[in-house]
N, C-alpha and C positions, 0 to 999 in steps of 0.2 A: 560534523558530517564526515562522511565516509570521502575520499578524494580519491578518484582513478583517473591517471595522466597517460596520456597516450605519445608513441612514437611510431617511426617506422627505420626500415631499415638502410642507410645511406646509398647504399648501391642502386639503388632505387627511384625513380624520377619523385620528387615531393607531391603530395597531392596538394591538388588547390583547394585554396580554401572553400567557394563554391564550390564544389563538388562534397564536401564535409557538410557543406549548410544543406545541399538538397537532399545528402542520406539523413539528417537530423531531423529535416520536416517530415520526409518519407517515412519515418517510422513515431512522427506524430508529435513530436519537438517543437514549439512556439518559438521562435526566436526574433529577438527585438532587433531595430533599429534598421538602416537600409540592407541592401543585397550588397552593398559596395564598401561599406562598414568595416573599418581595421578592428573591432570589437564589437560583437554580437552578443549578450548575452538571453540564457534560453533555460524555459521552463518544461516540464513532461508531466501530466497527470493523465495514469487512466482512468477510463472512465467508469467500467465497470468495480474493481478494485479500490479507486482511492490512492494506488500508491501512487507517490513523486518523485522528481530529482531537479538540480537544478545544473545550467552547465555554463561553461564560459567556453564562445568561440573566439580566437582571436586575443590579443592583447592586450589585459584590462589594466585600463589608464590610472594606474598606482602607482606611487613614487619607487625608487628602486630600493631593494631589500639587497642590501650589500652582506648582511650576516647570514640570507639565506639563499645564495645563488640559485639560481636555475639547475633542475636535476639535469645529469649530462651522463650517458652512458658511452663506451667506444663500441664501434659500429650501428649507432642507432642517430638518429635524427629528431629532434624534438617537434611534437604536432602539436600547435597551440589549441588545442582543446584539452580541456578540463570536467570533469562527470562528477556531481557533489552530491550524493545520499543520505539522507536524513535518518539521524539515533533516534527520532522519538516516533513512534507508531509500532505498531507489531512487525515481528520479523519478515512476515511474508511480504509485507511491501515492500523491501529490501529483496526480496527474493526475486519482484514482479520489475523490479527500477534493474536489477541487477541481467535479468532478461533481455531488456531493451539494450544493456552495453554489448551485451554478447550478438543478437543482431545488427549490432552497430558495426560490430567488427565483421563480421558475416557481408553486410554491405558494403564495406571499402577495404579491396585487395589491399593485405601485406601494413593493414594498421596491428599496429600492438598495444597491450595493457601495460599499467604496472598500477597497484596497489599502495600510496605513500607510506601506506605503515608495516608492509611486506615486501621488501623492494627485491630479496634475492630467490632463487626456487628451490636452493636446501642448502645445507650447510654449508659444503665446497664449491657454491657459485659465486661469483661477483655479481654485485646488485645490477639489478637492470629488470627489463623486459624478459617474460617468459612466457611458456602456453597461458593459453586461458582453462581453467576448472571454474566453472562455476562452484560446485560444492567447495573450494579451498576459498574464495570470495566470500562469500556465505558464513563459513567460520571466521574469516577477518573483522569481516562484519559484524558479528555476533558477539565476538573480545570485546571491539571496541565501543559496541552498545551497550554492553554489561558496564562498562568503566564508565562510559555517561551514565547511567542508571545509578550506582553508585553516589553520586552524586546530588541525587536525586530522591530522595528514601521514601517519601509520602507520594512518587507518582503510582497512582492506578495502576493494576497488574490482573490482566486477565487471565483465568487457565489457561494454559497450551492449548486441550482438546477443545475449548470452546471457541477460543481464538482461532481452531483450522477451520473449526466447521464455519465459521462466518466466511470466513475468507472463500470457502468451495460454492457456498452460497453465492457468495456476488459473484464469483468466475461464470458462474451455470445460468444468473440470472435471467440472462438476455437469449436462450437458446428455451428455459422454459417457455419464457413471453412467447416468443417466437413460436413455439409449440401450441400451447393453447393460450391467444391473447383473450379470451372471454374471459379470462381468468384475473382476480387480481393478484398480483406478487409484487407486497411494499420491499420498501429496500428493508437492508438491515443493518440498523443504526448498536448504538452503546448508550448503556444507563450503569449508573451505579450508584447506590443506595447511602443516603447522606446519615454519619453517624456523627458521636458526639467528637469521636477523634478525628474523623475528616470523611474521605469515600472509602463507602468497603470495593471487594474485590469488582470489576466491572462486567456487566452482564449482557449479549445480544438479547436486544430489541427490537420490537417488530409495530405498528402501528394498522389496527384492526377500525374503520370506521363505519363500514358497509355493511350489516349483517345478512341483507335481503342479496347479495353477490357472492360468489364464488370467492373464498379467499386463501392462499396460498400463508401455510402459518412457516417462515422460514426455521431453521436450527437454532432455536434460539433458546431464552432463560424466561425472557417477560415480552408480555404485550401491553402496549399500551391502546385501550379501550375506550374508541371516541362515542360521545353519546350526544343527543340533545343539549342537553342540562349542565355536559362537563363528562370531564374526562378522567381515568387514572388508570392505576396497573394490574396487572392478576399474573400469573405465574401460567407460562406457557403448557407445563405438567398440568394443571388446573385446567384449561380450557381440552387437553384432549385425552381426560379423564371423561370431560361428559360429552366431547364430541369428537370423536376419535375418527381422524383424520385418511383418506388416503395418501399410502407414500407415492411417492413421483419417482420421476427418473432423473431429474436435476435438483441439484444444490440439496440433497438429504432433507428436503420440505415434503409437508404435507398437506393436503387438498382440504379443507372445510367448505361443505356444503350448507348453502343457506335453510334447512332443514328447521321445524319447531323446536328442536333442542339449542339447537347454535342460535336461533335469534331468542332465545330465553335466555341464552349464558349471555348473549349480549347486550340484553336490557336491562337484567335482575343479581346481576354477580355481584358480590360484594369487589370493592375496590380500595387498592393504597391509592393513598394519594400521591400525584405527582409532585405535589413540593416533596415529597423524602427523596426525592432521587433526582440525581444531576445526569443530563445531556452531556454527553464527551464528543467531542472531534477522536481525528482517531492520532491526532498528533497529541492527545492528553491521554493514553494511557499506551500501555508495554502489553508482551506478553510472556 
């Protein structure tokens, strides 16, 4: 995981720790254990998104690391909070977890970042604390998930371009609904196609069960086609070849009307079957 430690600046009164714990809940942070707790630790998942983080308030009850003191900068103050980001999921959850640190900081005057695998801000500085960039986070972030990846050689690797557009889909999700709830708009999930050497490249999925409703077809690769009898897959090109969809104005989806054509693709289409293709969380595959 990615580690971003925080400080502030000595001249400065120390903020209390409650006050850290209510900007953490306020921007959506679970945090365990009491309110009075010498060590809170705390979870973040949005909702729309997917992406996570997880954080350490406070001083977690670990035996002392003598080989690895404590970072100590001059004129800075150590804030026991800790921000841990996760290598495995695509970038942009990292981009979404990386957000929430930046209004973190937005929320508590005169807190500072530092980055443990970037600790100086160019060449002739001494390590410490510096502005916050999002986009130089973002690149540290990116290193350092390529080097887990590495690692890793047989994990699932989405396109880029298809990886964004899922990603602009769940961002828009809930402002579509919001717009027209008559409508349906499933999430949009990951499939990737089981071969003899393991999974191929991984593809947005979309799951179509209604064909007498309104259904919103997200950016995707495939759909998965529930029926009476059973279910399987068809290729999203496929279905709006014979029912070609209106675009929207959220998340780059398109509108399928319950129409005689669309409830005939939906009865009579030929289908793969869902055992060739494996279900991914989005913490099993990259982008």
């Amino acid at each position: 995981m990615m580690t971003v430690l925080f400080f502030e600046p000595q001249d400065q009164p120390p903020t209390p720790p409650e006050d850290l714990a209510a900007a953490l809940c306020r921007l959506g942070v679970v945090l365990a254990g009491a309110d009075a707790a010498a060590y809170r630790p705390g979870t973040w998942t949005d909702s729309a998104t997917g992406s996570r983080l997880i954080c350490d308030l406070g001083e977690p009850p670990l035996e002392s690391d003598t080989e690895h003191p404590p970072r100590a900068y001059a004129g800075w103050r150590t804030v026991l909070l800790a921000i841990h980001i996760p290598f495995c999921g695509p970038h942009w959850q990292a981009v979404e977890a990386l957000c929430l640190v930046e209004r973190l900081l937005a929320e508590v005057p005169g807190l500072a970042h530092l980055d443990c695998e970037d600790t100086a801000r160019d060449g002739e500085a001494d390590p410490g604390p510096y502005p916050w960039s999002r986009p130089r986070l973002i690149a540290s972030w990116q290193r350092q998930h390529e080097a887990w990846i590495a690692g890793r050689p047989r994990m699932p690797r989405m396109h880029r371009g298809s990886s964004l557009r899922l990603w602009r889909y769940r961002r828009e999700r809930a402002a579509g609904l919001a717009a027209r709830p008559e409508v349906v708009w499933p999430e949009a999930l990951v499939l990737a196609r089981r071969t003899s050497a393991g999974l191929a490249e991984p593809a947005g999925a979309a799951v179509w069960q209604d064909a007498t409703r309104p259904f919103v077809l997200p950016p995707v690769e495939l759909v998965v086609v529930v029926r009476p009898d059973g279910a399987g897959v068809v290729t999203a090109r496929a279905l709006l070849e014979e029912c070609a969809g209106e675009e929207l104005a959220q998340g780059l989806a398109r509108l399928i009307l319950p129409d005689a054509a669309t409830r005939r693709f939906h009865a009579e289409t030929a289908l793969l079957a869902q055992t060739g293709f494996a279900a991914l969380s989005d913490e099993e595959w990259v982008d």
